[in-house]
HTML snippet that shows the backbone in 3Dmol.js (N, CA, C, O; Angstrom):
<script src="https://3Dmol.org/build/3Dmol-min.js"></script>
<div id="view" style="width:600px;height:400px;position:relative"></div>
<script>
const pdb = `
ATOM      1  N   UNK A   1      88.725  80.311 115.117  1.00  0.00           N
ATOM      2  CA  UNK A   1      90.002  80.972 115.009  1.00  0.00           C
ATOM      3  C   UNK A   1      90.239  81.338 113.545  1.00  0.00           C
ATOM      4  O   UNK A   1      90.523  80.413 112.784  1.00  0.00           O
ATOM      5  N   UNK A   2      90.166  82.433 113.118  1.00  0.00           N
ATOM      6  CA  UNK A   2      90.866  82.891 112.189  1.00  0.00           C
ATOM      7  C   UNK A   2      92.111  82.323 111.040  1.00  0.00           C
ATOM      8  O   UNK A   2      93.267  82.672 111.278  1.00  0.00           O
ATOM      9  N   UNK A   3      91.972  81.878 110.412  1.00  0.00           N
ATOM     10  CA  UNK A   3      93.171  81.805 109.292  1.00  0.00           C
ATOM     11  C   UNK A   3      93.884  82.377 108.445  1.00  0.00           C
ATOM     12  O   UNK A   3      93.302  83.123 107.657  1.00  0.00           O
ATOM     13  N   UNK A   4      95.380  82.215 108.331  1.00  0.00           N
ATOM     14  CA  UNK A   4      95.933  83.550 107.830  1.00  0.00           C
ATOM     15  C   UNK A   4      95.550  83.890 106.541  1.00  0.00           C
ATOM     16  O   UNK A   4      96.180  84.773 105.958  1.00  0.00           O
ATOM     17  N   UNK A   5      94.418  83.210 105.886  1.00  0.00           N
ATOM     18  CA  UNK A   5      93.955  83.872 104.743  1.00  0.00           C
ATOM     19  C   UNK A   5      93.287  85.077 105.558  1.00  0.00           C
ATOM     20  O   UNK A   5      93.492  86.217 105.140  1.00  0.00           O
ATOM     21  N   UNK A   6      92.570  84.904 106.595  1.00  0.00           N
ATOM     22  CA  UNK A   6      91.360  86.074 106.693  1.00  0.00           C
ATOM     23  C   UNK A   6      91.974  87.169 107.468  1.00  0.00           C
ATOM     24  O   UNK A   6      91.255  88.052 107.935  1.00  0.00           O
ATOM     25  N   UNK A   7      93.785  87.179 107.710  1.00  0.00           N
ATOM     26  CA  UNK A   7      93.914  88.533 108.233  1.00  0.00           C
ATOM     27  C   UNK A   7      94.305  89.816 107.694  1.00  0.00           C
ATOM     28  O   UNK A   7      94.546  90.774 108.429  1.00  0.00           O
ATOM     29  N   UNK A   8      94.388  89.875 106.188  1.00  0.00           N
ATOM     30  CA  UNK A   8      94.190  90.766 105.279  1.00  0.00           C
ATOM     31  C   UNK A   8      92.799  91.742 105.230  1.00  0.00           C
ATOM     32  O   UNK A   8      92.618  92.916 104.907  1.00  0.00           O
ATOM     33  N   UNK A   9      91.928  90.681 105.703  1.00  0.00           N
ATOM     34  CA  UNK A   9      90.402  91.267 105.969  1.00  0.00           C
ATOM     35  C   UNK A   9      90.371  92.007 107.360  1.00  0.00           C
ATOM     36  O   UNK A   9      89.701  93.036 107.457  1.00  0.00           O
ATOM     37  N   UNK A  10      91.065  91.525 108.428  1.00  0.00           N
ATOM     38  CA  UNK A  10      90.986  92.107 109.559  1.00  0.00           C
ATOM     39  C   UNK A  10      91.712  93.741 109.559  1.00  0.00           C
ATOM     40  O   UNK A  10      91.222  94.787 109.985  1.00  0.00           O
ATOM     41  N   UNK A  11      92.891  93.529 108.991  1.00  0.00           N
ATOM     42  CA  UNK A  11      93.988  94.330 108.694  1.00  0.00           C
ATOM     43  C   UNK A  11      93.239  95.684 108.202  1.00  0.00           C
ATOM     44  O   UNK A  11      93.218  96.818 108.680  1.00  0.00           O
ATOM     45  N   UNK A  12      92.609  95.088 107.011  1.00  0.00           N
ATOM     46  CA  UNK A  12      91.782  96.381 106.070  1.00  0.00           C
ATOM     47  C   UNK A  12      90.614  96.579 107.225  1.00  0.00           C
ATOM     48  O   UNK A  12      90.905  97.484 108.007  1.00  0.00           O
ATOM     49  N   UNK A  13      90.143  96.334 107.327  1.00  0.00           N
ATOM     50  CA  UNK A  13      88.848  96.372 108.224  1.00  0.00           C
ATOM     51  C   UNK A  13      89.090  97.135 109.563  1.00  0.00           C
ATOM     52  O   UNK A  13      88.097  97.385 110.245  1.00  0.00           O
ATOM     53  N   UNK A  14      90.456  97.570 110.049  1.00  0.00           N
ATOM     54  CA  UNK A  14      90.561  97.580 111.266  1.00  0.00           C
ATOM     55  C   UNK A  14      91.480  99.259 110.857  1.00  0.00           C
ATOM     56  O   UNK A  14      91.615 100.056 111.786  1.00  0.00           O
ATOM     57  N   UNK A  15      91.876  99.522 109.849  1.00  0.00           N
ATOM     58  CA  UNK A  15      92.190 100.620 109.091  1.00  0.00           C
ATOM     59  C   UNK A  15      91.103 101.703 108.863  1.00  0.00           C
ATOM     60  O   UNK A  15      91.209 102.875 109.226  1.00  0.00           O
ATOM     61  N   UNK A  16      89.600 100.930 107.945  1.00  0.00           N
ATOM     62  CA  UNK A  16      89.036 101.792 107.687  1.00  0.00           C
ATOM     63  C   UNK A  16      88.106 102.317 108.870  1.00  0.00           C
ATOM     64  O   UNK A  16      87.736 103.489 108.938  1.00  0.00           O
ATOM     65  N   UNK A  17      87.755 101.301 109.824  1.00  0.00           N
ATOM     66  CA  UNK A  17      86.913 101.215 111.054  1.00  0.00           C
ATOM     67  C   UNK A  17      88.120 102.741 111.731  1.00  0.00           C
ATOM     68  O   UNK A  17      87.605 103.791 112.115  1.00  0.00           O
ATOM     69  N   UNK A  18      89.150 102.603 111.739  1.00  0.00           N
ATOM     70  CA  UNK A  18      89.978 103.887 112.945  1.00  0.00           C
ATOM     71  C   UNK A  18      89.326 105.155 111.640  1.00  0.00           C
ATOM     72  O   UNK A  18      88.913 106.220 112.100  1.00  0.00           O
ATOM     73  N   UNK A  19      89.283 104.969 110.216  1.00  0.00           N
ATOM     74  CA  UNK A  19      89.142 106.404 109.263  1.00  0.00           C
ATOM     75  C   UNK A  19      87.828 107.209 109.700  1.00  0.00           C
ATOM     76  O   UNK A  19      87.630 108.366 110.071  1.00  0.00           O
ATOM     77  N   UNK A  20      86.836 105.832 109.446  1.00  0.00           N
ATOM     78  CA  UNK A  20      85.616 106.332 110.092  1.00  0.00           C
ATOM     79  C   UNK A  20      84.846 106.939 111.282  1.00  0.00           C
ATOM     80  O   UNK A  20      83.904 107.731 111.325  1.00  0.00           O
ATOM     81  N   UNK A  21      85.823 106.070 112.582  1.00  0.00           N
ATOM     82  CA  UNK A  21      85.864 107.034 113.496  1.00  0.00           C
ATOM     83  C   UNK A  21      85.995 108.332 113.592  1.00  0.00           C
ATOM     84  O   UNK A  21      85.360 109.210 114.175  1.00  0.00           O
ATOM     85  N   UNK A  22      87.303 108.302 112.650  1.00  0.00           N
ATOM     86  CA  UNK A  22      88.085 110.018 112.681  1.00  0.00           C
ATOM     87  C   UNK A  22      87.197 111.026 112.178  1.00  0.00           C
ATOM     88  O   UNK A  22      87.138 112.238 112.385  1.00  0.00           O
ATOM     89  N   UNK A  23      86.239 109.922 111.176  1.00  0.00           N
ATOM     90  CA  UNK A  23      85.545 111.133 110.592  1.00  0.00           C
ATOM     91  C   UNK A  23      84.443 111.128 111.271  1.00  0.00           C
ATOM     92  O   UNK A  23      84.245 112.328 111.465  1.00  0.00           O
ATOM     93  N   UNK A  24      83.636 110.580 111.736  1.00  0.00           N
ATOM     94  CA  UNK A  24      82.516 111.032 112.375  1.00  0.00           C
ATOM     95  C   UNK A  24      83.021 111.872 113.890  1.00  0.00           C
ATOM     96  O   UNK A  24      82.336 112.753 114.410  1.00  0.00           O
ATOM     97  N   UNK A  25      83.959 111.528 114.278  1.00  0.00           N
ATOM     98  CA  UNK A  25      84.495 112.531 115.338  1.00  0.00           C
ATOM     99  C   UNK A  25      84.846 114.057 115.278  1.00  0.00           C
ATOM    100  O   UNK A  25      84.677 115.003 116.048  1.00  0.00           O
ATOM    101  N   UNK A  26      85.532 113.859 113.761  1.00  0.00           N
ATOM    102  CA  UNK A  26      85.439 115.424 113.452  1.00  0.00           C
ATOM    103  C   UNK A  26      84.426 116.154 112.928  1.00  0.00           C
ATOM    104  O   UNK A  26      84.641 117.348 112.717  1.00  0.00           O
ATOM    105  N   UNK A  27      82.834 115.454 112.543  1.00  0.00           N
ATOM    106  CA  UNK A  27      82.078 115.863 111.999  1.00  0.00           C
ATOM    107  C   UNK A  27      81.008 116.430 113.587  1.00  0.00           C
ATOM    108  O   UNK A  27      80.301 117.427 113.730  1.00  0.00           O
ATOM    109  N   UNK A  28      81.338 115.227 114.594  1.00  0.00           N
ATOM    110  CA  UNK A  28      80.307 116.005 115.696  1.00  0.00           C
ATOM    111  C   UNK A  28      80.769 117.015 116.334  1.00  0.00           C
ATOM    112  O   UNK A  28      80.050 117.836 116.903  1.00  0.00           O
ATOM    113  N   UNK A  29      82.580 117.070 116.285  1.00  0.00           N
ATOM    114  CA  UNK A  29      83.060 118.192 116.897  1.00  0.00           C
ATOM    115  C   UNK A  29      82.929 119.677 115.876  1.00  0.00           C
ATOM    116  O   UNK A  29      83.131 120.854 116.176  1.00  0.00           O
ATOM    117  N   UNK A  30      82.727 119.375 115.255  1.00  0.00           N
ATOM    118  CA  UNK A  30      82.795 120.732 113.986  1.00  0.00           C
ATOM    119  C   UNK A  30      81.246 121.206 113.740  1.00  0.00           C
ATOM    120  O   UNK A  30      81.025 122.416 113.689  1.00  0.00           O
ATOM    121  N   UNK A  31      80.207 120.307 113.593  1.00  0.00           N
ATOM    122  CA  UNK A  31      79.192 120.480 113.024  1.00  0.00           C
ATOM    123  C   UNK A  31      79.291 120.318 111.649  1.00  0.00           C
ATOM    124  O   UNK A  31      80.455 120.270 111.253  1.00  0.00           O
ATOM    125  N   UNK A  32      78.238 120.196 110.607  1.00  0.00           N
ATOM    126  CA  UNK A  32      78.011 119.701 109.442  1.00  0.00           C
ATOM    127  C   UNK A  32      78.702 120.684 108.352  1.00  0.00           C
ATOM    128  O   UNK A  32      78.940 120.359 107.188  1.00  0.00           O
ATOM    129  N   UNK A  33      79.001 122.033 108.979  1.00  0.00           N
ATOM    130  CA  UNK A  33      79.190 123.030 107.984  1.00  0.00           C
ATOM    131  C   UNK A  33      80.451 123.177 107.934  1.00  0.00           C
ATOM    132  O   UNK A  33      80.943 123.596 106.886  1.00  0.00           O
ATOM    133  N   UNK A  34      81.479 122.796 109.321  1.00  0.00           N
ATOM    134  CA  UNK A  34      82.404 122.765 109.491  1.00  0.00           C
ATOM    135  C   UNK A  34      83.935 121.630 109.235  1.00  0.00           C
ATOM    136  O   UNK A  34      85.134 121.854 109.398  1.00  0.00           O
ATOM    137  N   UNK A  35      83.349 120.675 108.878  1.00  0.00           N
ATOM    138  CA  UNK A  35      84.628 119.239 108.298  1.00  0.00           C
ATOM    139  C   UNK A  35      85.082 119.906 107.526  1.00  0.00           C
ATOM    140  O   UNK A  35      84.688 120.801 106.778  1.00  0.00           O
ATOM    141  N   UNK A  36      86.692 119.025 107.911  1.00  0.00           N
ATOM    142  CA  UNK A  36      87.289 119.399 106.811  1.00  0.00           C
ATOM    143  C   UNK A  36      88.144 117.809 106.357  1.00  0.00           C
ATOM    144  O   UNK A  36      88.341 116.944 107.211  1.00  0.00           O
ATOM    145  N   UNK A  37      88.392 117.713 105.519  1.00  0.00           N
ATOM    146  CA  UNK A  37      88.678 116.511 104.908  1.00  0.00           C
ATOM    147  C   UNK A  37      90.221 116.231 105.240  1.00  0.00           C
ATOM    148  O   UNK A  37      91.095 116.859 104.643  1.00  0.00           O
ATOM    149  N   UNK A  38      90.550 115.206 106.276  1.00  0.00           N
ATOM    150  CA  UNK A  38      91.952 115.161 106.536  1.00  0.00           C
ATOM    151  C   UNK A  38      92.632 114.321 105.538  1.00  0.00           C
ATOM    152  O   UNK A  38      92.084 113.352 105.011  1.00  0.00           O
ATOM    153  N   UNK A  39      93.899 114.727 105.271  1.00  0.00           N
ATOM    154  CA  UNK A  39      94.782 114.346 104.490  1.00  0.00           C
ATOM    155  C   UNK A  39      95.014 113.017 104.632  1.00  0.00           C
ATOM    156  O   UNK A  39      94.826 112.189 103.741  1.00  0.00           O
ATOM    157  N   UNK A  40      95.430 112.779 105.757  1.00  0.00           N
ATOM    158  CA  UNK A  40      96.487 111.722 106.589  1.00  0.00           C
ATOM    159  C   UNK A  40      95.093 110.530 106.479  1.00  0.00           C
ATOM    160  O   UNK A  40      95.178 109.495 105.818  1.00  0.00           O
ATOM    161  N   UNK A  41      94.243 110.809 107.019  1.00  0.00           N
ATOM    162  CA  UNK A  41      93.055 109.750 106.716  1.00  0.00           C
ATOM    163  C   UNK A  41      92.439 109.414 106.170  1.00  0.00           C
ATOM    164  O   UNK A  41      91.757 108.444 106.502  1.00  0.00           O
ATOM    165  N   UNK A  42      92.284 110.184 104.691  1.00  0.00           N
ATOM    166  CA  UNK A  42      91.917 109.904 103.187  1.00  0.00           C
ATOM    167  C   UNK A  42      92.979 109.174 102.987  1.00  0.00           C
ATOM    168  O   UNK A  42      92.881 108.229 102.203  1.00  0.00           O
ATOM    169  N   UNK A  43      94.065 109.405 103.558  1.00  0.00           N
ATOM    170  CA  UNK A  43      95.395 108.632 102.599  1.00  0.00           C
ATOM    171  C   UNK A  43      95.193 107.142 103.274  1.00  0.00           C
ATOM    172  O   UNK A  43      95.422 106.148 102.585  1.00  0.00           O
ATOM    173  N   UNK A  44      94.739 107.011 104.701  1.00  0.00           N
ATOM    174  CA  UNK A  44      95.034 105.875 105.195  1.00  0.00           C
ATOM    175  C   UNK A  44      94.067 105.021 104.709  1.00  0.00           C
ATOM    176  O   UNK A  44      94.515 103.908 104.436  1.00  0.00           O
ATOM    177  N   UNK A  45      92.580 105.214 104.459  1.00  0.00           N
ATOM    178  CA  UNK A  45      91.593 104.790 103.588  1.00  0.00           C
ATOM    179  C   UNK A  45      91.535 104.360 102.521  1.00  0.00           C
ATOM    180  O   UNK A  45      91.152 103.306 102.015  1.00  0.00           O
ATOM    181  N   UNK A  46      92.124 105.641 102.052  1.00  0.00           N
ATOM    182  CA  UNK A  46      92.446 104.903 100.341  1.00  0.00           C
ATOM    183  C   UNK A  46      93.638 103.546 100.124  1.00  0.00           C
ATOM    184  O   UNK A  46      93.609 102.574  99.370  1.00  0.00           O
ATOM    185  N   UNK A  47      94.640 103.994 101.144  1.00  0.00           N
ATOM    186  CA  UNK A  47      95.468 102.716 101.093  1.00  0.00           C
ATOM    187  C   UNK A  47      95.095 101.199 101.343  1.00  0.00           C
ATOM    188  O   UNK A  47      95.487 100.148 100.837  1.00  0.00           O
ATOM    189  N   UNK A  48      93.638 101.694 102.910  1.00  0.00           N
ATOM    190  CA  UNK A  48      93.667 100.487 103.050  1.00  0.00           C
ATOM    191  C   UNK A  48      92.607  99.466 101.664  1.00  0.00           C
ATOM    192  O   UNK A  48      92.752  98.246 101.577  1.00  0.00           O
ATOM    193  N   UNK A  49      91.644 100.227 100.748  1.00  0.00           N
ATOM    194  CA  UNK A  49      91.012  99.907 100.069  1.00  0.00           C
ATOM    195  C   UNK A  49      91.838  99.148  98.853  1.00  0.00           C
ATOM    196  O   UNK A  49      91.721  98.011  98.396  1.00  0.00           O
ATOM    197  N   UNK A  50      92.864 100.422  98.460  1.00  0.00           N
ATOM    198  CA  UNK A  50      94.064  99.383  97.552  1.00  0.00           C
ATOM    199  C   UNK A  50      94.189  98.465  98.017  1.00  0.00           C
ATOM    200  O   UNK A  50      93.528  97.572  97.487  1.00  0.00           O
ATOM    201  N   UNK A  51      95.294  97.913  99.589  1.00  0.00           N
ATOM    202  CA  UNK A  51      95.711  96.548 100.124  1.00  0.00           C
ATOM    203  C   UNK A  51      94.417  95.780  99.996  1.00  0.00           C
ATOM    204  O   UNK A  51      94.214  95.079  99.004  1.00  0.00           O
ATOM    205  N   UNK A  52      93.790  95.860 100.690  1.00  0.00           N
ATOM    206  CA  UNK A  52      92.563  95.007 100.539  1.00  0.00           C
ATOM    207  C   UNK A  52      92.289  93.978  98.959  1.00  0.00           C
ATOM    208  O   UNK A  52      92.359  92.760  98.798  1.00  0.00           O
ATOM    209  N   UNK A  53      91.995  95.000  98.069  1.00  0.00           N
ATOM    210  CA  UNK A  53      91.805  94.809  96.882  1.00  0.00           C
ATOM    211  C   UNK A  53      93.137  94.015  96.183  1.00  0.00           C
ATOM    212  O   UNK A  53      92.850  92.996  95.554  1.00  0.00           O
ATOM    213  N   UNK A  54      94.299  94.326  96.232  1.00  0.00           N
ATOM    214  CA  UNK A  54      95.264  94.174  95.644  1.00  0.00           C
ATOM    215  C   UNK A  54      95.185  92.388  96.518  1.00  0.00           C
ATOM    216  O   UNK A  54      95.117  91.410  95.773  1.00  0.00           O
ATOM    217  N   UNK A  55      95.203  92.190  97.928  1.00  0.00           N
ATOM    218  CA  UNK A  55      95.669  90.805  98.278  1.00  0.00           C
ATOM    219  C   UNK A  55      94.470  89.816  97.541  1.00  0.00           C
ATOM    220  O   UNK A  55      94.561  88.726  96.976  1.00  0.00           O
ATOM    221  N   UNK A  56      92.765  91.137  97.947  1.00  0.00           N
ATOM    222  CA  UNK A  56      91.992  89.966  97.549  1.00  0.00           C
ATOM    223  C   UNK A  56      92.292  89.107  95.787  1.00  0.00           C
ATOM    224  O   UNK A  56      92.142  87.940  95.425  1.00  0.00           O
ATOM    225  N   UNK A  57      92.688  90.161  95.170  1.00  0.00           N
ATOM    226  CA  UNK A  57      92.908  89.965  93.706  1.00  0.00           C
ATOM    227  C   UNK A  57      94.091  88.865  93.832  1.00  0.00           C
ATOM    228  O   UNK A  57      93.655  87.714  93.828  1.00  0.00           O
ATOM    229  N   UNK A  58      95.122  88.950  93.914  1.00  0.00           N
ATOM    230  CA  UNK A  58      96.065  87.966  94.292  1.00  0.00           C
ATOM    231  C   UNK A  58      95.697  86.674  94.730  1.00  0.00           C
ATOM    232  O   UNK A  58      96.018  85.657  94.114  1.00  0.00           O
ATOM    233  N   UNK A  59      94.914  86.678  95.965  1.00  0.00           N
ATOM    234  CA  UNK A  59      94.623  85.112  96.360  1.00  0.00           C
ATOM    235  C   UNK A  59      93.831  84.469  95.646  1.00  0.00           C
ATOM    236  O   UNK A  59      93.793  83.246  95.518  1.00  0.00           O
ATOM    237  N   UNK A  60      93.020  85.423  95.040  1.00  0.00           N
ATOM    238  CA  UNK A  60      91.589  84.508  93.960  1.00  0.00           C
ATOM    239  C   UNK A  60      92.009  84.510  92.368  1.00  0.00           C
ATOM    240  O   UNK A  60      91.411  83.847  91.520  1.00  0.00           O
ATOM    241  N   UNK A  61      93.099  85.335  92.111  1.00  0.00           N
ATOM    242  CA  UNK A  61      93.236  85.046  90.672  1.00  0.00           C
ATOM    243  C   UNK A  61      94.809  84.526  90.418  1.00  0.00           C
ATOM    244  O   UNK A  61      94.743  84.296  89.210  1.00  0.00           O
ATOM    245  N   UNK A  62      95.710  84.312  90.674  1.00  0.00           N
ATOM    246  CA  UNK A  62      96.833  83.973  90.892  1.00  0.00           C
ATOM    247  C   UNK A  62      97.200  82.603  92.281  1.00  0.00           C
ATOM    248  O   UNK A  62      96.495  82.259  93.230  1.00  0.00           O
ATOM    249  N   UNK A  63      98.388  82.181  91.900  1.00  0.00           N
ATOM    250  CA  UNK A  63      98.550  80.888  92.939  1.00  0.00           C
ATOM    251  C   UNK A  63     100.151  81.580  93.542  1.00  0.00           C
ATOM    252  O   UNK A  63     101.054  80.831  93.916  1.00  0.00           O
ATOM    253  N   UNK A  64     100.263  82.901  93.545  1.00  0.00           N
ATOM    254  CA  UNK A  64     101.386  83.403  94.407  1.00  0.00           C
ATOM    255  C   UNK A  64     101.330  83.241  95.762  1.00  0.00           C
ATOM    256  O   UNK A  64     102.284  82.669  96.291  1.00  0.00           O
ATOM    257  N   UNK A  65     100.154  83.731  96.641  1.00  0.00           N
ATOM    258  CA  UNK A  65      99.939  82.932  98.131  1.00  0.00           C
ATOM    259  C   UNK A  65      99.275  82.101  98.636  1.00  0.00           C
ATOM    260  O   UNK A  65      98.564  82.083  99.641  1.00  0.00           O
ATOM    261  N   UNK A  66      99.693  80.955  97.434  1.00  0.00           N
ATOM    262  CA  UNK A  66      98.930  79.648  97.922  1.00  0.00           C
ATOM    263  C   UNK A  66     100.261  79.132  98.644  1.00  0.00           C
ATOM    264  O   UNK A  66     101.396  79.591  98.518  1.00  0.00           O
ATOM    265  N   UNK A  67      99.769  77.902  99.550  1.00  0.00           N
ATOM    266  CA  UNK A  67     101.067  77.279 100.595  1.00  0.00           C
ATOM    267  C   UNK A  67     100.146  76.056 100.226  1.00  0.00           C
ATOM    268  O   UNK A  67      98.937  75.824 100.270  1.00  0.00           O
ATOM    269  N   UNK A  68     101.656  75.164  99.717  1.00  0.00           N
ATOM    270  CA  UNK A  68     101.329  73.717  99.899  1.00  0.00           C
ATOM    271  C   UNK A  68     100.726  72.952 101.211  1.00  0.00           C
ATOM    272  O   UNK A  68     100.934  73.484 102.301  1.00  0.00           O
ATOM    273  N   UNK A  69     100.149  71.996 101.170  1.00  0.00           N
ATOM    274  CA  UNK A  69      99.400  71.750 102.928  1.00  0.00           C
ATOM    275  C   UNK A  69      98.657  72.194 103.453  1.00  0.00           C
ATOM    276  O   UNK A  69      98.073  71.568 104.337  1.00  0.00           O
ATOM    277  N   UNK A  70      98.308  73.606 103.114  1.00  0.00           N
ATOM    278  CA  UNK A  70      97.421  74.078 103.471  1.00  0.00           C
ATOM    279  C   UNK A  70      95.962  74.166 102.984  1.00  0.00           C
ATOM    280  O   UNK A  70      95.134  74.808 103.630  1.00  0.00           O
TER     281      UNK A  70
END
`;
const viewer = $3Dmol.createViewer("view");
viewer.addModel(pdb, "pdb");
viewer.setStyle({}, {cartoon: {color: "spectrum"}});
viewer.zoomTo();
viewer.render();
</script>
């Protein structure tokens, strides 16, 4: 079972996994000559790479989401 440290990883992971879809979906429907780079899913990518980065940085260099007891 999972711990709520590792659902930041799921979170990001489950973001870029829907980007990648999008893009290989629009790449077989278009052909190679035809993609075009969506807005909305570069944006959701890039965000999820920030969050990712930003919590991992937080939990390993800072004691802001540490929980006593745990």
């Amino acid at each position: 079972m999972p711990t709520s440290a590792d659902e930041y990883q799921t979170i990001a992971a489950t973001g870029i996994a829907y980007c990648a879809i999008d893009y290989v979906e629009d790449l077989l429907a278009a052909g190679p000559t035809g993609v075009s780079v969506e807005d909305e899913t570069t944006f959701l990518a890039v965000s999820m790479v920030l969050f990712f980065g930003a919590v991992r940085w937080l939990r390993k260099r800072t004691q802001l989401l540490r929980v006593a007891g745990r």
